[in-house]
KEKE-3310 file (N, C-alpha, C; in steps of 0.2 Angstrom, whole numbers, plus 5000, padded with zeros to 4 digits):
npx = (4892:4879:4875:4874:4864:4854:4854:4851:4836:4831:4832:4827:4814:4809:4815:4827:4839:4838:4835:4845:4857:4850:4851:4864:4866:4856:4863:4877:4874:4869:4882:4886:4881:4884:4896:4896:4888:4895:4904:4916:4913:4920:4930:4930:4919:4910:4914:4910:4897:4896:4899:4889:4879:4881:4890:4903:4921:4937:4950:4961:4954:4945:4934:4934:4918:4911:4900:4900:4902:4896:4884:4888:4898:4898:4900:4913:4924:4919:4914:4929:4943:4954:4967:4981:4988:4980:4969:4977:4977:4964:4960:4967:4965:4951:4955:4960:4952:4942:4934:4934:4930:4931:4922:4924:4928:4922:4911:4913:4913:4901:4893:4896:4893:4877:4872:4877:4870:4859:4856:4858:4846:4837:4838:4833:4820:4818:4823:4814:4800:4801:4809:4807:4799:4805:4808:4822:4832:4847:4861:4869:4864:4855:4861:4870:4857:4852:4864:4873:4866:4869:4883:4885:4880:4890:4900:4899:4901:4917:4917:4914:4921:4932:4931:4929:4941:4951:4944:4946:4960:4964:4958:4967:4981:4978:4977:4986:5000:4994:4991:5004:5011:5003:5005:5020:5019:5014:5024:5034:5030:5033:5027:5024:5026:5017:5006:5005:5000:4987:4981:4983:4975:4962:4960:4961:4948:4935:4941:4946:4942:4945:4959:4960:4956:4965:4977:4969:4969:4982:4987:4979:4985:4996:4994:4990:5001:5010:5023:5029:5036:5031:5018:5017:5022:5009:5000:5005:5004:4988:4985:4990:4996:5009:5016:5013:5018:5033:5035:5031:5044:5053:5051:5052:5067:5072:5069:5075:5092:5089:5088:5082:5064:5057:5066:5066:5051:5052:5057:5051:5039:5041:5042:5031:5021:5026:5026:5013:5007:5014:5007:4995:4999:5001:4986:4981:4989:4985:4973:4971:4973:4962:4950:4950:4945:4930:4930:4932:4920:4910:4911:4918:4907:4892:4902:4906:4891:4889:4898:4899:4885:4877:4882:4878:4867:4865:4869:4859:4848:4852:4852:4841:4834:4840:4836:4825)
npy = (4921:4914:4915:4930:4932:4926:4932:4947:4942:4937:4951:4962:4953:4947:4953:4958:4957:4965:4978:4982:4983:4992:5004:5007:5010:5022:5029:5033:5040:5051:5055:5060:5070:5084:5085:5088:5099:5107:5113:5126:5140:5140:5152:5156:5152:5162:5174:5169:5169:5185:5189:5186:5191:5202:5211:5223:5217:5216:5216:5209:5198:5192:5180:5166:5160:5145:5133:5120:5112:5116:5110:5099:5105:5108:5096:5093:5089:5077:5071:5067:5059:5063:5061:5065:5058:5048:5052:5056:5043:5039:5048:5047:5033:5035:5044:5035:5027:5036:5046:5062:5074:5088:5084:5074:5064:5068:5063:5052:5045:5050:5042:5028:5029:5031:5023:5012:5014:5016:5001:4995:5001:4992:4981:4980:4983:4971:4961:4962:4958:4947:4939:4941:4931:4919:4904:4897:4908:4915:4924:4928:4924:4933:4945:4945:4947:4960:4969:4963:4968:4979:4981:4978:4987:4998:4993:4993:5005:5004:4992:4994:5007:5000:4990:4998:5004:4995:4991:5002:5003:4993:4994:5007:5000:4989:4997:5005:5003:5003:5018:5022:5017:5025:5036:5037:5039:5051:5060:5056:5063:5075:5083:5090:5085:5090:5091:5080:5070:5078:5073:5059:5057:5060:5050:5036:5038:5032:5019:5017:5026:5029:5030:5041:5050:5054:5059:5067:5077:5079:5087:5096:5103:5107:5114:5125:5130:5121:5113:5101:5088:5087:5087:5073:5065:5067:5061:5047:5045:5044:5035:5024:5013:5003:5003:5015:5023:5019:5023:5037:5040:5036:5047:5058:5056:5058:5071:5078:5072:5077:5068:5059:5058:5051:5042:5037:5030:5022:5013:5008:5008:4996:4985:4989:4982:4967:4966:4964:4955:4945:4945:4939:4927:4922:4923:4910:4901:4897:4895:4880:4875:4881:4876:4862:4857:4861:4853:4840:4839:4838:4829:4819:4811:4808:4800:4788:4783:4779:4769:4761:4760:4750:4737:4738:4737:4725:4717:4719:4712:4702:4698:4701:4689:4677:4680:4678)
npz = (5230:5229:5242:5246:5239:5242:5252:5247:5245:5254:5263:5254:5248:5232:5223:5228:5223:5211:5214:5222:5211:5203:5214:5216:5204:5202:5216:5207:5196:5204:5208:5200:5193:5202:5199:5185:5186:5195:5185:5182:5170:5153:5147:5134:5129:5134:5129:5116:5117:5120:5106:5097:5105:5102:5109:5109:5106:5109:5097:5098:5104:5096:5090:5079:5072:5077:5077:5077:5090:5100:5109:5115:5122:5135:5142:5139:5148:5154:5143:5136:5138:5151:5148:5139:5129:5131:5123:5113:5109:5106:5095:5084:5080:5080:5067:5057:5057:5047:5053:5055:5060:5072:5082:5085:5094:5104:5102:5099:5111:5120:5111:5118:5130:5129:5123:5131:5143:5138:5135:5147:5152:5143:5147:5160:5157:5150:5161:5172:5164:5161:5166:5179:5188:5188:5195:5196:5195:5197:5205:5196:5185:5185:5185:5172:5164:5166:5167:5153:5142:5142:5143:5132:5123:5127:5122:5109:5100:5099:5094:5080:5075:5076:5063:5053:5055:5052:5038:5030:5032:5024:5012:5010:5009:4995:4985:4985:4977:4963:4963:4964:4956:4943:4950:4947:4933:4932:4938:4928:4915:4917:4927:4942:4961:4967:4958:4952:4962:4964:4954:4953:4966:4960:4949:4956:4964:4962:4963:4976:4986:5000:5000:4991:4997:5006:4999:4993:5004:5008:4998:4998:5010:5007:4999:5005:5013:5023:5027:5017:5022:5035:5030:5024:5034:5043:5032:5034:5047:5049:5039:5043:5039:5033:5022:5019:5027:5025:5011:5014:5020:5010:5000:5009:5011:5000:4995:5004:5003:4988:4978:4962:4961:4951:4950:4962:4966:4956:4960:4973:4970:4962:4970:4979:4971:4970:4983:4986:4976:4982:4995:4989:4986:4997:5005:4995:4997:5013:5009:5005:5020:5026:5019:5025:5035:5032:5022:5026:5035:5028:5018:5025:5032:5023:5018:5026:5026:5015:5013:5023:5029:5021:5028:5040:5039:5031:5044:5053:5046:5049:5061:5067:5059:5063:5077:5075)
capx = (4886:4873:4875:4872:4858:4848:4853:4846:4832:4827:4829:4823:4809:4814:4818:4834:4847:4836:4837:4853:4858:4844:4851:4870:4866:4855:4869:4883:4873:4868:4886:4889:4878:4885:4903:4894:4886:4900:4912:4918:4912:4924:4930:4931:4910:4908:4920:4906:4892:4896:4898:4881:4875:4885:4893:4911:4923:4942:4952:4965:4950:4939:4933:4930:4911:4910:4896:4899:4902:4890:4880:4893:4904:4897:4901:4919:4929:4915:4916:4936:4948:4957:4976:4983:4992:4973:4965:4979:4977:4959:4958:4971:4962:4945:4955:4962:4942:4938:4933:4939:4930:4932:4921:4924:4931:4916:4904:4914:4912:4893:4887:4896:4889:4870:4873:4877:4863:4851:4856:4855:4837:4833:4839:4831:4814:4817:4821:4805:4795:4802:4813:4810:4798:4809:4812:4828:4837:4854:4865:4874:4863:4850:4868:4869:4852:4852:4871:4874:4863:4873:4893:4886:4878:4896:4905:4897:4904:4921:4919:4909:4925:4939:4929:4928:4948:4954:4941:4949:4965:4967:4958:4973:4985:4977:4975:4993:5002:4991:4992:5011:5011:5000:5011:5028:5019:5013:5030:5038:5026:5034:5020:5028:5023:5011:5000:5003:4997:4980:4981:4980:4968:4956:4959:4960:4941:4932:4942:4950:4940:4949:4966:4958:4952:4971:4977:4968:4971:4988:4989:4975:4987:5004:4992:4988:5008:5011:5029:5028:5038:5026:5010:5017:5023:5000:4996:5006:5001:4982:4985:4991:4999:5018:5018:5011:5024:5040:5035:5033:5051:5058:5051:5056:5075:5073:5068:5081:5096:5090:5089:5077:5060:5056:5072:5064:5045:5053:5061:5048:5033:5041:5044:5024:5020:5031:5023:5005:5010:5016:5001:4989:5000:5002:4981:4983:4992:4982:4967:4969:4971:4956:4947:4952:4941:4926:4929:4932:4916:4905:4914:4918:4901:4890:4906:4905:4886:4889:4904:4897:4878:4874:4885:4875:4862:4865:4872:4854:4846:4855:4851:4833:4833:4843:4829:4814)
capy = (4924:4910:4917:4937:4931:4923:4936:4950:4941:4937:4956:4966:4951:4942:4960:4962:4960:4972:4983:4984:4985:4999:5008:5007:5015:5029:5032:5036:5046:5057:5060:5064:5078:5091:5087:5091:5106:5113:5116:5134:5143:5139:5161:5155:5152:5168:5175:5168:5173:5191:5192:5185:5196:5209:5215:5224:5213:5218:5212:5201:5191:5190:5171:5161:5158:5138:5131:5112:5108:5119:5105:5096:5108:5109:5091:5090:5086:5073:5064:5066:5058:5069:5059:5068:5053:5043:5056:5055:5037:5037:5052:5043:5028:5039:5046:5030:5022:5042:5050:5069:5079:5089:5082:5066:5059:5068:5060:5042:5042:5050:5034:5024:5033:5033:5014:5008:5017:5011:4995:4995:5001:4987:4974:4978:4981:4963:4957:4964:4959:4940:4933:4943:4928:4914:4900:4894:4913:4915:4931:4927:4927:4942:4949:4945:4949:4965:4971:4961:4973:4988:4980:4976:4994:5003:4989:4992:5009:5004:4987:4998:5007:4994:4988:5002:5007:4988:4990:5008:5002:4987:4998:5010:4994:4985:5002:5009:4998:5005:5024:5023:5018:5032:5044:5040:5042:5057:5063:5055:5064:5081:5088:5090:5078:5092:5092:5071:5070:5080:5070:5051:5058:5060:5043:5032:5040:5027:5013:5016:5031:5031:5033:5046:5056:5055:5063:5078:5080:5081:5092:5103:5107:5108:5123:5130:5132:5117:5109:5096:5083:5088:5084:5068:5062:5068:5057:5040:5042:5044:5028:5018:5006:5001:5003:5022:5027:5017:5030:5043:5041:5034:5053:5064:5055:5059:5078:5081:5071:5080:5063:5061:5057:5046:5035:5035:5032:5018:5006:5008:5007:4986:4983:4986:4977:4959:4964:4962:4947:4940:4946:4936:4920:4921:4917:4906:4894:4898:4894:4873:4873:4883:4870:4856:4856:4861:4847:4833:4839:4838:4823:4811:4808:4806:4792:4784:4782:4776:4763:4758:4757:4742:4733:4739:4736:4718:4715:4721:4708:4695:4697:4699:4682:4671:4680:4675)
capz = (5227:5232:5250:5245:5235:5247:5260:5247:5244:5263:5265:5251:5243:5227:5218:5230:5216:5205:5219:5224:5206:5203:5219:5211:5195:5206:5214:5202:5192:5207:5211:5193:5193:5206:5195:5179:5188:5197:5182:5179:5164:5151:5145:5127:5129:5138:5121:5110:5118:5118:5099:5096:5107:5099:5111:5105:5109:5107:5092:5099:5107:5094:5091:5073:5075:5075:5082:5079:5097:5104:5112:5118:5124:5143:5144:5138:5153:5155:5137:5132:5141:5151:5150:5135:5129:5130:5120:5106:5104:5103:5091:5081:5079:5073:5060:5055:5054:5042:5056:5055:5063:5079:5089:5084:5102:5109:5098:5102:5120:5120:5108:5122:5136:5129:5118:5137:5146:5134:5135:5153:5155:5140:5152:5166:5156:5150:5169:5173:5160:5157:5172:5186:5194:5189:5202:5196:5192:5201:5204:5191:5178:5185:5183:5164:5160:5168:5164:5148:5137:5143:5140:5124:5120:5128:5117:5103:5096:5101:5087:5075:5074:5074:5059:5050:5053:5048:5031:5027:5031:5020:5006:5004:5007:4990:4981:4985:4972:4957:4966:4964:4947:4941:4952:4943:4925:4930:4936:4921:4911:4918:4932:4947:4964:4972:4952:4953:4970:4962:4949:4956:4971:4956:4945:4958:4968:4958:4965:4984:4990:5006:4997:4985:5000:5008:4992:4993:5011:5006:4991:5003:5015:5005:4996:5012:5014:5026:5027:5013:5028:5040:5028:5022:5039:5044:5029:5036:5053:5047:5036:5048:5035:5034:5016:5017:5030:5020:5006:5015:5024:5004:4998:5014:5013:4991:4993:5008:4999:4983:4972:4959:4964:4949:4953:4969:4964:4952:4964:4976:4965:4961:4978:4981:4965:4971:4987:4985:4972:4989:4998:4985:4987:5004:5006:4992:5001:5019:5008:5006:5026:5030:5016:5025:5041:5030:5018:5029:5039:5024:5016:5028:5036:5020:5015:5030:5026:5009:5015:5030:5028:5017:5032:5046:5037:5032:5049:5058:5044:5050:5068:5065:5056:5070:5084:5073)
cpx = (4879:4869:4870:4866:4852:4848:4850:4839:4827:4826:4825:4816:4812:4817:4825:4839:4846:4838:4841:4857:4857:4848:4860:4873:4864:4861:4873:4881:4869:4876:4890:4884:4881:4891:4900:4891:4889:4906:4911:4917:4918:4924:4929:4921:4909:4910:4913:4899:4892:4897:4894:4877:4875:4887:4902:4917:4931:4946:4955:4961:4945:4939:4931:4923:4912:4905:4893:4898:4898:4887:4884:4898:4905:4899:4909:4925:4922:4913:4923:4938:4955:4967:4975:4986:4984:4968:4968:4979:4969:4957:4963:4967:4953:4948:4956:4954:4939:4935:4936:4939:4930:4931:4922:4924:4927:4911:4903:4911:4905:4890:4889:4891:4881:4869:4872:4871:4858:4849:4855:4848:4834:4833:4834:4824:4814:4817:4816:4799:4795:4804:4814:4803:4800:4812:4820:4834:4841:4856:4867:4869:4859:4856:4867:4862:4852:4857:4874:4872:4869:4883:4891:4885:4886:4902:4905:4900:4912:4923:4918:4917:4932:4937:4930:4937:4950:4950:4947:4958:4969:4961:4963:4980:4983:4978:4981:4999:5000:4993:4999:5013:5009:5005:5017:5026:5017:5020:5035:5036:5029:5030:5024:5024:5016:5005:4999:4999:4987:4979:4978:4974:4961:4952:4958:4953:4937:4933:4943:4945:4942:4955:4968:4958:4962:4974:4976:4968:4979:4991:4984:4980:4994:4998:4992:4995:5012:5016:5027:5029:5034:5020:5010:5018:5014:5000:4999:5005:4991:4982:4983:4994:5005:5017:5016:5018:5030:5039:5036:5041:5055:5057:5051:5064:5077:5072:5074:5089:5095:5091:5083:5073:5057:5058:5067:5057:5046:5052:5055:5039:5033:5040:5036:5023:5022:5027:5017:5004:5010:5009:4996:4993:5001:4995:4978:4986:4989:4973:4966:4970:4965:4950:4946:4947:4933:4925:4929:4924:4910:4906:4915:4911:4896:4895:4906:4897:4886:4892:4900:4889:4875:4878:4881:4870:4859:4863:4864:4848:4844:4852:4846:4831:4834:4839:4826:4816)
cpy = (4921:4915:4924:4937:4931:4930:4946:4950:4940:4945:4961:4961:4948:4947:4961:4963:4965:4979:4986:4987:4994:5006:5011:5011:5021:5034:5037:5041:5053:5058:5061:5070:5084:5089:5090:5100:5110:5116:5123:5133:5143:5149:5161:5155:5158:5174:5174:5169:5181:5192:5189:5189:5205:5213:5216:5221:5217:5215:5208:5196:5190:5181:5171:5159:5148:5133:5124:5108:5110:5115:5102:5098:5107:5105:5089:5085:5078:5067:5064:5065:5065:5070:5063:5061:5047:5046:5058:5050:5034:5042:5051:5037:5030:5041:5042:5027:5029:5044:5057:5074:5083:5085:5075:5059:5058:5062:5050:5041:5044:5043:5029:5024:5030:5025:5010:5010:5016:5005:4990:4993:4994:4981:4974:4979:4970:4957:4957:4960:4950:4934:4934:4936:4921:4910:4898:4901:4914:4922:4932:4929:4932:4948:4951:4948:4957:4970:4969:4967:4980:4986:4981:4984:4997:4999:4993:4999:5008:4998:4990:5002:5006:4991:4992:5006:5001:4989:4995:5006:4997:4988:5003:5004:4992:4990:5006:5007:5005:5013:5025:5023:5023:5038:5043:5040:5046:5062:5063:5060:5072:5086:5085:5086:5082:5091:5082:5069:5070:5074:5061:5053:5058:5054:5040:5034:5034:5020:5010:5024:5034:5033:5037:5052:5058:5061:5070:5080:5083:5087:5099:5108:5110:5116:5128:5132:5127:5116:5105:5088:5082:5084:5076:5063:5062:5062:5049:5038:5042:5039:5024:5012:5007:5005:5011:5025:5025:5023:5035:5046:5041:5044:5059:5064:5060:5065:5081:5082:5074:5077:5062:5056:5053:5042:5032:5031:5025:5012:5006:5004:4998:4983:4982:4982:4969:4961:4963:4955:4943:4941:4937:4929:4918:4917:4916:4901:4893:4893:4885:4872:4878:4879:4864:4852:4857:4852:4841:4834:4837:4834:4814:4807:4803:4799:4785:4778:4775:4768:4758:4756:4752:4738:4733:4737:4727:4717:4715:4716:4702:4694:4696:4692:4678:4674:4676:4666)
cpz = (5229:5238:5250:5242:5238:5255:5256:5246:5250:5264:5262:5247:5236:5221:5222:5225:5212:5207:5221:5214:5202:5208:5215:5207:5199:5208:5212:5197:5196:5210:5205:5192:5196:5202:5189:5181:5191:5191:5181:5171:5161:5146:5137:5127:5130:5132:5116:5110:5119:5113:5096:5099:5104:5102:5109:5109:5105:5100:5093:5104:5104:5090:5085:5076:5072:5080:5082:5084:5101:5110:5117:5124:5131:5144:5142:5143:5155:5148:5131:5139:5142:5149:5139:5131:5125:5123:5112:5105:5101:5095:5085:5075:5078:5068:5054:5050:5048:5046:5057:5058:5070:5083:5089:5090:5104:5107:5099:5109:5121:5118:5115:5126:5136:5124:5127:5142:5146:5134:5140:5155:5150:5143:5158:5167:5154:5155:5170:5170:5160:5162:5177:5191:5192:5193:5203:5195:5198:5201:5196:5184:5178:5182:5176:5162:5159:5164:5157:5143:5137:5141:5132:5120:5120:5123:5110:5098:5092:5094:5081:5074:5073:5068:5054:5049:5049:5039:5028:5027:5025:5012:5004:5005:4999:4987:4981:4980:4965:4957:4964:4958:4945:4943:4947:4935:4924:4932:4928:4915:4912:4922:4938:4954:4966:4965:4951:4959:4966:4958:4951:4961:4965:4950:4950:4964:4966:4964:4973:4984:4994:5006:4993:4992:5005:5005:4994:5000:5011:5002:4995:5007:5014:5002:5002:5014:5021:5024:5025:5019:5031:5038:5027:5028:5045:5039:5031:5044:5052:5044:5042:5045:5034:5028:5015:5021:5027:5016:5008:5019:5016:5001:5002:5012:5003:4991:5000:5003:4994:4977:4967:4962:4960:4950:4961:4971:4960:4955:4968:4975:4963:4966:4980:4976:4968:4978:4987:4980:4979:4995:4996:4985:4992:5006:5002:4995:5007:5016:5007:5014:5031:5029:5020:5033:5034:5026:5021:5034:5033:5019:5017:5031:5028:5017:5019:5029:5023:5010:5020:5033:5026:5022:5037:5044:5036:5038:5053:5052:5047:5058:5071:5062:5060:5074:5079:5074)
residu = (UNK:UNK:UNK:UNK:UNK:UNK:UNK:UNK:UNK:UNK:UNK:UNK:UNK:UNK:UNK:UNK:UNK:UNK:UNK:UNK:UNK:UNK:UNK:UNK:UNK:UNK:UNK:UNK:UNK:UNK:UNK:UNK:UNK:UNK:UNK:UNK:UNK:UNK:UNK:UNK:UNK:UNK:UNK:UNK:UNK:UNK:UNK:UNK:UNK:UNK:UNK:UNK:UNK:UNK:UNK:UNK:UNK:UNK:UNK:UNK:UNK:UNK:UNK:UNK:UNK:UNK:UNK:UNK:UNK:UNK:UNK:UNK:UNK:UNK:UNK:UNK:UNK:UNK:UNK:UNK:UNK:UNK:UNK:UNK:UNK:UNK:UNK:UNK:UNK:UNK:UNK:UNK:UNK:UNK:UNK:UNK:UNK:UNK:UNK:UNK:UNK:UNK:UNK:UNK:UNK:UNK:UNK:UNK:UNK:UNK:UNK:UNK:UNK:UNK:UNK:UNK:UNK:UNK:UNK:UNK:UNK:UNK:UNK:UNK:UNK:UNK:UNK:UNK:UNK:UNK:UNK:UNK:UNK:UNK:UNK:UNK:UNK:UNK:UNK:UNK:UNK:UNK:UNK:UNK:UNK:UNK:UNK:UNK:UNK:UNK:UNK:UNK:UNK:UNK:UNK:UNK:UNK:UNK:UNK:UNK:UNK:UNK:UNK:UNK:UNK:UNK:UNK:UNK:UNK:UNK:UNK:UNK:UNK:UNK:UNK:UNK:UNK:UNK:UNK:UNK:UNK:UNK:UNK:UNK:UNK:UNK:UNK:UNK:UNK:UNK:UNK:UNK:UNK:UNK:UNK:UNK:UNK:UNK:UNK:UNK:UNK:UNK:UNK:UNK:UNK:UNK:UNK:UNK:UNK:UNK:UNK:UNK:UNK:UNK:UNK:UNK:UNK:UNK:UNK:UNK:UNK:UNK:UNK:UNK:UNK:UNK:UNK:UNK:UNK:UNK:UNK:UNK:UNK:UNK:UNK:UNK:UNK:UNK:UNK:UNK:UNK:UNK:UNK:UNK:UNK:UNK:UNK:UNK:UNK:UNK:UNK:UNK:UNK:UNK:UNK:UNK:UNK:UNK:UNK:UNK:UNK:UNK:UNK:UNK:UNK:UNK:UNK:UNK:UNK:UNK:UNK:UNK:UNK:UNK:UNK:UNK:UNK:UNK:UNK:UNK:UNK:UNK:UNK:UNK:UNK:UNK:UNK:UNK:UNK:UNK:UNK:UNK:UNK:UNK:UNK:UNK:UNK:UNK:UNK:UNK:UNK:UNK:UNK:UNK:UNK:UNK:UNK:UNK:UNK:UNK:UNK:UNK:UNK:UNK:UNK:UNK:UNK:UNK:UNK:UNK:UNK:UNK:UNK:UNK)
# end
């Protein structure tokens, strides 16, 4: 790295690395251009633009007007993963974090895209502005300065989302206990599971939101005439939490078998109860060895002082007294 440094500095001045860099990025976003501008007209556009313009369009090709993605659209094959497989893990893991809506993928990979872009140009005003005549600067860190801003920007959507699934998620884990309970005393109570479903979605909003909003996605789409299996097996992969897909397996296996759904609802419902018990005592006991570095760090020193001070201190008396 020394080597290439001094040999683009000998040839471009002491901007080579900026240069090179600079030239890099030109580049990639001139042979991103002719692929963005060669795509074929997607027919479904072409579809939607003749019934705004009003022109008579046949019945089995007429389009739902939806002009969410509008913006975007052109750029699809350019901000969704094209592997099928990639595009269900990341649309997975937005639904997970409460993100639902269509574009949701697009709108991830844009903030990347334009968070990394941004964070580029920020760096290379700041090389510019701060450390580009520094004597002692290296590859390495023109590197960081330059490209640092931009990892972090292209990072940055990716944390913001892992943040946001793990919070959601360990909001219907604590809240799913309580949820359960309610549901089997609204069955006991004689309202069947799709009128308990409404029912808990609307006590527990106050307290789980996230677990509230499950709910009524479930009871939405059992109305809409969805396969009950089907919705409940949507709502445990949208969780993402154990204890929501166990249920949804304990009350598939109880409506196939044809057992009752309070028995089922009962035993279940203690099971989280003694589990969350166990949750709370689990870090309950983690918590004296997380103490234990804090408190020796803010313990042992001031004791040291107290013990060991009036000795040093003597000691540094006495020494001074035998010089004089």
């Amino acid at each position: 790295m020394e080597q290439m440094n001094e040999l683009l500095t000998g040839s471009l001045g002491e901007f080579g690395p900026l240069i090179l860099v600079g030239g890099l990025g030109l580049m990639l976003i001139l042979a991103t251009i002719p692929i963005l501008l060669s795509q074929k007209r997607d027919p479904l556009e072409k579809l939607r633009e003749e019934q705004e313009r009003g022109v008579v369009v046949k019945p089995g090709k007429r389009l739902r007007t939806n002009k969410s993605n509008d913006k975007l659209e052109k750029y699809k094959n350019f901000l969704e993963p094209q592997n099928e497989q990639e595009y269900s893990a990341v649309r997975r893991k937005l639904m997970q974090a409460g993100y639902r809506t269509k574009d949701a993928v697009r709108y991830f990979h844009f903030a990347q895209f334009a968070l990394g872009i941004g964070g580029l140009v920020l760096g290379v005003i700041y090389y510019m502005a701060f450390k580009a005549g520094a004597q002692d600067l290296t590859t390495q860190k023109t590197l960081m300065y330059i490209l640092g801003p931009g990892i972090v920007g292209y990072m940055a959507p990716k944390y913001w989302v892992t943040k946001r699934q793990q919070e959601r998620q360990n909001q219907v884990q604590e809240g799913f206990p309580d949820a359960l309970d309610m549901m089997l005393v609204c069955i006991e109570a004689g309202q069947s599971l799709d009128q308990a479903i409404i029912r808990v979605a609307q006590e527990i909003r106050p307290s789980f939101p996230a677990l509230a909003d499950e709910f009524e996605i479930v009871s939405y789409e059992i109305k809409a005439g969805k396969d009950k299996s089907t919705v409940l097996r949507d709502m445990g992969e949208r969780c993402g939490v154990q204890d929501v897909s166990s249920f949804v397996t304990v009350l598939i296996q109880s409506t196939t078998f044809g057992t009752s759904i309070a028995d089922a609802l009962r035993v279940y419902a203690s099971e989280m109860r003694d589990k969350r018990v166990m949750r709370a005592e689990e870090k309950a006991n983690k918590l004296p060895t997380k103490m234990t570095l804090v408190t020796m760090t803010l313990t042992v020193p001031p004791l040291l002082i107290i013990l060991v001070g009036p000795s040093v201190h003597g000691i540094t008396n006495i020494q001074n007294a035998g010089g004089n």
